[in-house]
N, C-alpha and C positions, 0 to 999 in steps of 0.2 A: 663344772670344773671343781675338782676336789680345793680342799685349804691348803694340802702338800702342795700341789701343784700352783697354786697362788704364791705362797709363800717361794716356793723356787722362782716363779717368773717375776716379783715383785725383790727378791735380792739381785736374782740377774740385772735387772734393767737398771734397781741404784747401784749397783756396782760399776756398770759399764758407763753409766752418766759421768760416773765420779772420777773412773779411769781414766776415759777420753780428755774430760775435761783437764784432770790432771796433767795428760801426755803433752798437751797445749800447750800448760801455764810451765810444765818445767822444761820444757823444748826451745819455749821464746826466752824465760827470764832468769833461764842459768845456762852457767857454760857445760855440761853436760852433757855428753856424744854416744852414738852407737846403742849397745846394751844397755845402757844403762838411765838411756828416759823412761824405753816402758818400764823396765825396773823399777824406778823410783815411782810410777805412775800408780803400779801395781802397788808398791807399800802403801800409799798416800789413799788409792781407793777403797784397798782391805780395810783401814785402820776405818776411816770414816764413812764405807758404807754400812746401812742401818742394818742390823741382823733380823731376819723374820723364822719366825715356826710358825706351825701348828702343833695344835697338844691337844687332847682328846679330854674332854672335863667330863663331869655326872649332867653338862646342860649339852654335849654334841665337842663337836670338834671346832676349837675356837685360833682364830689367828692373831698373833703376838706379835707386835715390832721392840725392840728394844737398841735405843739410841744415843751416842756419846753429849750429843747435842740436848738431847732430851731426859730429864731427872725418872726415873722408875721404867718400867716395864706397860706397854700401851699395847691395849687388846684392839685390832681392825677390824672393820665389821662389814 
Protein backbone atom coordinates (compact mmCIF):
# COMPACT_ATOMS: atom_id res chain seq x y z
CA UNK A 1 0.00 0.00 0.00
CA UNK A 2 1.44 3.21 -1.15
CA UNK A 3 1.95 6.41 1.76
CA UNK A 4 -0.86 8.31 -0.57
CA UNK A 5 -2.98 5.75 0.11
CA UNK A 6 -2.22 5.46 3.87
CA UNK A 7 -2.32 8.96 4.29
CA UNK A 8 -6.01 9.05 2.71
CA UNK A 9 -7.19 6.08 4.74
CA UNK A 10 -5.67 7.34 7.94
CA UNK A 11 -7.53 11.09 7.48
CA UNK A 12 -10.63 9.24 6.48
CA UNK A 13 -11.07 7.28 9.48
CA UNK A 14 -9.96 10.35 12.08
CA UNK A 15 -12.18 12.37 10.29
CA UNK A 16 -15.06 10.14 10.45
CA UNK A 17 -14.34 9.15 14.44
CA UNK A 18 -14.45 12.81 15.08
CA UNK A 19 -17.58 13.35 13.05
CA UNK A 20 -19.67 10.76 14.40
CA UNK A 21 -18.55 11.41 17.65
CA UNK A 22 -19.34 14.86 17.09
CA UNK A 23 -23.06 14.26 15.60
CA UNK A 24 -23.63 12.46 19.16
CA UNK A 25 -22.25 15.02 21.62
CA UNK A 26 -24.06 18.03 19.54
CA UNK A 27 -27.47 16.03 18.98
CA UNK A 28 -27.69 15.09 22.75
CA UNK A 29 -26.28 18.56 24.40
CA UNK A 30 -27.74 21.28 22.23
CA UNK A 31 -30.80 22.30 21.12
CA UNK A 32 -29.96 22.07 17.47
CA UNK A 33 -32.38 20.36 14.73
CA UNK A 34 -32.43 18.98 11.26
CA UNK A 35 -29.48 20.40 9.06
CA UNK A 36 -27.82 21.66 11.11
CA UNK A 37 -26.19 18.71 13.54
CA UNK A 38 -24.30 17.23 10.93
CA UNK A 39 -23.42 20.72 10.07
CA UNK A 40 -21.97 21.54 13.07
CA UNK A 41 -20.49 17.85 13.35
CA UNK A 42 -18.86 18.52 9.96
CA UNK A 43 -17.24 21.93 11.32
CA UNK A 44 -16.10 20.34 14.59
CA UNK A 45 -14.43 17.20 12.75
CA UNK A 46 -12.76 19.39 9.92
CA UNK A 47 -11.23 21.71 12.47
CA UNK A 48 -9.85 18.86 14.81
CA UNK A 49 -9.21 16.16 12.49
CA UNK A 50 -5.36 15.53 12.36
CA UNK A 51 -4.10 16.29 8.65
CA UNK A 52 -1.75 13.54 7.01
CA UNK A 53 0.39 13.61 3.69
CA UNK A 54 2.90 12.05 2.03
CA UNK A 55 5.83 13.90 0.56
CA UNK A 56 8.51 12.42 -1.44
CA UNK A 57 12.17 13.21 0.42
CA UNK A 58 15.94 12.35 -1.07
CA UNK A 59 15.29 9.10 1.74
CA UNK A 60 11.70 7.61 -0.32
CA UNK A 61 8.32 8.78 0.41
CA UNK A 62 7.76 9.72 4.08
CA UNK A 63 4.29 10.11 5.94
CA UNK A 64 3.61 13.30 8.00
CA UNK A 65 0.70 14.02 10.56
CA UNK A 66 0.32 17.38 11.58
CA UNK A 67 -2.03 18.21 14.55
CA UNK A 68 -3.94 21.15 16.42
CA UNK A 69 -3.36 19.09 19.68
CA UNK A 70 0.05 18.29 18.82
CA UNK A 71 3.25 21.21 18.71
CA UNK A 72 5.24 20.63 15.16
CA UNK A 73 4.87 18.43 12.27
CA UNK A 74 5.27 14.37 13.26
CA UNK A 75 6.65 11.97 10.44
CA UNK A 76 4.47 8.17 10.86
CA UNK A 77 6.40 5.48 10.17
Amino acid sequence: MSKKTKAFIFQLLSFAVLFFTARYLVATFTTLTGFWIPFAAFIVGTILAPKFQAVKTKDGEKLFMKWIFLKGIREIK
